[in-house]
KEZA-894533 format. One line per 4 residues: their letters; for each residue y, x, z of C-alpha. Coordinates in steps of 0.02 Angstrom, whole numbers, plus 32768, in hexadecimal, padded with zeros to 4 digits. Example, Ala and Ser with C-alpha at 12.3 -4.5 7.8 and 13.67 -1.06 7.14 Angstrom:
<atoms>
as = 7F1F/8267/8186  7FCB/82AC/8165
</atoms>
This chain:
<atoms>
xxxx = 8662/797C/8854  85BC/7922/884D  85DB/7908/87A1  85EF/79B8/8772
xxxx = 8549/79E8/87C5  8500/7967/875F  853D/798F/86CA  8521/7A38/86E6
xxxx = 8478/7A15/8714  8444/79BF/867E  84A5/7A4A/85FA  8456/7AE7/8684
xxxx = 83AA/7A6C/8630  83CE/7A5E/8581  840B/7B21/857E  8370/7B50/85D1
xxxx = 830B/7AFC/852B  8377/7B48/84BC  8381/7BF0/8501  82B4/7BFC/8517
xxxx = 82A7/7BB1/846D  82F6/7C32/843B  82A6/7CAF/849D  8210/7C82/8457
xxxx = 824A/7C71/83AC  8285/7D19/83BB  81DB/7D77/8402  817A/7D26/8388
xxxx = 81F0/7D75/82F8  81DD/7E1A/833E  8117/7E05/8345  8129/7DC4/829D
xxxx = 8188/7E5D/825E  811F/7EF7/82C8  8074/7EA3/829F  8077/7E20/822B
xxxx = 808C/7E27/815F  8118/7E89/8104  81D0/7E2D/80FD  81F1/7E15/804C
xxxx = 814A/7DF3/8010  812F/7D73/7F85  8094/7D1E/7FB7  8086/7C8C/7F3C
xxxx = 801A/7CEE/7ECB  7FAB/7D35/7F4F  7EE7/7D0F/7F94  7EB4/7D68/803F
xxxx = 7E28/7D96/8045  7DB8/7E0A/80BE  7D66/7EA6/8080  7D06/7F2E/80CA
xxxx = 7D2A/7FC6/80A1  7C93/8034/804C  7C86/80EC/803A  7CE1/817C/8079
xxxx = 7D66/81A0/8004  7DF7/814E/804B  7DAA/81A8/8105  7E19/81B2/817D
xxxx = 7E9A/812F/8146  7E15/80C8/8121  7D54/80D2/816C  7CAE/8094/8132
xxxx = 7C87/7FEA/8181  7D43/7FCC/819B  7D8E/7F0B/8185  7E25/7F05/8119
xxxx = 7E70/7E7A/80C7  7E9E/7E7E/8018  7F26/7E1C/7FCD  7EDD/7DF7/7F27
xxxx = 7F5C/7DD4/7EA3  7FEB/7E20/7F00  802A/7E87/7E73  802B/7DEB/7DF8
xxxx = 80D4/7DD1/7E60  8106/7E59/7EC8  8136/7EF8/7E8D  80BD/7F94/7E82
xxxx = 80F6/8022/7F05  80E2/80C7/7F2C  805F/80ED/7FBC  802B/8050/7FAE
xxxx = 7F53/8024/7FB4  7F07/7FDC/7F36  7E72/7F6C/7F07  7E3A/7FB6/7E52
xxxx = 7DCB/7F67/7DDB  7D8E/7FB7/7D2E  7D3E/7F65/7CA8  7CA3/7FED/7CAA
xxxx = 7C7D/7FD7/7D7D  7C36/7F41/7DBF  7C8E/7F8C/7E6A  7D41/7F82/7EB0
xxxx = 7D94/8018/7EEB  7E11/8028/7F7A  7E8D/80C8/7F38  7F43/80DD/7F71
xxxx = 7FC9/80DA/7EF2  800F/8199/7EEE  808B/8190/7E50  80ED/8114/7DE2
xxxx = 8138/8101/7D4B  81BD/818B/7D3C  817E/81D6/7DCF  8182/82A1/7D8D
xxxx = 80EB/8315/7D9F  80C5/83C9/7D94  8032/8436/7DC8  8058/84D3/7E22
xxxx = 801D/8571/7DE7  7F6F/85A7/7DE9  7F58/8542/7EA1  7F2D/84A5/7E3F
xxxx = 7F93/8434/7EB9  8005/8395/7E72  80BB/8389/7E89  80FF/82E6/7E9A
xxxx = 81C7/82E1/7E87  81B8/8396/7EBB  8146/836E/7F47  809B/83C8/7F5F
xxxx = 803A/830A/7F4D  7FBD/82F6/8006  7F5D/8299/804A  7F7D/8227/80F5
xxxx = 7F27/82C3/8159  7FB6/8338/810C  7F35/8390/809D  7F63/83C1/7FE1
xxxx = 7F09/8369/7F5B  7EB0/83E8/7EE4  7E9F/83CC/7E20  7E19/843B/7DBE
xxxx = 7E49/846A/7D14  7E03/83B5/7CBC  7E67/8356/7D3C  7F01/839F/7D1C
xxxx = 7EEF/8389/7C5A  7EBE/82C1/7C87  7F67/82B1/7CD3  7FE1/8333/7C79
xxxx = 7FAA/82F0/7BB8  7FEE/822A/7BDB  8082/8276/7C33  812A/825D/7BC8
xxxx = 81A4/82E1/7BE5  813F/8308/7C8D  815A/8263/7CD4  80DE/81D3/7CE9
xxxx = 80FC/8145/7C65  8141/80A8/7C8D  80A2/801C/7CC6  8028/80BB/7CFA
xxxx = 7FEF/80E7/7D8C  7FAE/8184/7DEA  7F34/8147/7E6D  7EE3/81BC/7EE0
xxxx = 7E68/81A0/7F6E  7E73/821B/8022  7DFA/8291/7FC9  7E5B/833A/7FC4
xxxx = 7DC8/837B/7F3E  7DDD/836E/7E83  7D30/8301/7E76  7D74/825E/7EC5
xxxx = 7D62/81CD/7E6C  7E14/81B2/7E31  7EA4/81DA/7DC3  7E48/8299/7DB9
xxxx = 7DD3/8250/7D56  7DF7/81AC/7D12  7EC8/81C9/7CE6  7F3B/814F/7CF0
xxxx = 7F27/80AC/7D3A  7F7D/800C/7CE6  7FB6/7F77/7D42  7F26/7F0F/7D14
xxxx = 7EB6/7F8F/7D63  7F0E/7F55/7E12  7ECC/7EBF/7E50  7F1D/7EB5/7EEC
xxxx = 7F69/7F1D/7F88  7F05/7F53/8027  7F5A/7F10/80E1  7F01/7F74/8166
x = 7F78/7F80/81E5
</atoms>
């Protein structure tokens, strides 16, 4: 009987181990997963790096003075999204812009009538507060004359800011973005 106890003694140990090993193994996956970087996310192409974010336009997903970190590169091996943020970069700014990615290629747009609000996929296109973006005539000409068949082309991008106005510095008045105008994706979580 001694024996037993011992045995059981010393396996009652080595489960112990095991099972908080485990344990721990375990929390620290879920931490990993609720706070930590996206599963699936190709990061040998990526530099993180810390950014504060300037300006209003992105207010209130994103306020002036706020730290973000920007994964630059990200898009040189991960694929571009829908709803994603974006770091921007144009040849004629010396600045970077932080914009979120509102369409893709094939992604099909239409402007109601006489309301000058975007449809994305037959969705009125808003903003994280809910609110509809509005296009003024010359917006809506920027993005309806690239359009083929009414759909965004393949390797463009419609890139809008939280700005619900039609004077926002973003697809409204530059078009189109192209992949190399995305230097990397925004993490502010």
């Amino acid at each position: 009987m001694q024996i037993f106890k011992k045995v059981t003694g010393k396996f009652g140990r080595y489960f112990l181990i095991i099972f908080g090993a485990a344990l721990v193994a375990a929390a620290g996956f879920f931490l990993w997963q609720k706070y930590g970087w996206e599963r699936g996310v190709d990061f040998s192409c990526v530099k993180i790096e810390e950014h504060n974010i300037a300006g209003a336009s992105m207010d209130p997903l994103l306020v002036d003075g706020q730290r973000v970190k920007g994964l630059v590169g990200y898009y040189d091996c991960n694929p571009i999204e829908r709803d994603q943020i974006a770091v921007l970069a144009f040849q004629t700014r010396e600045e970077l812009f932080v914009k979120r990615i509102a369409g893709i290629g094939g992604d099909k747009l239409e402007f109601t009538d006489g309301e000058g609000q975007l449809k994305i996929n037959g969705e009125i296109a808003k903003n994280s507060s809910g609110e509809p973006y509005l296009f003024s005539e010359a917006s809506q000409r920027i993005i309806t004359i690239p359009l083929k068949d009414g759909r965004i082309q393949e390797g463009r991008y419609l890139i809008l800011s939280e700005e619900k106005g039609p004077n926002s510095f973003d697809s409204r008045q530059f078009g189109f973005a192209e992949k190399e105008h995305l230097k990397g994706r925004v993490i502010f979580k």
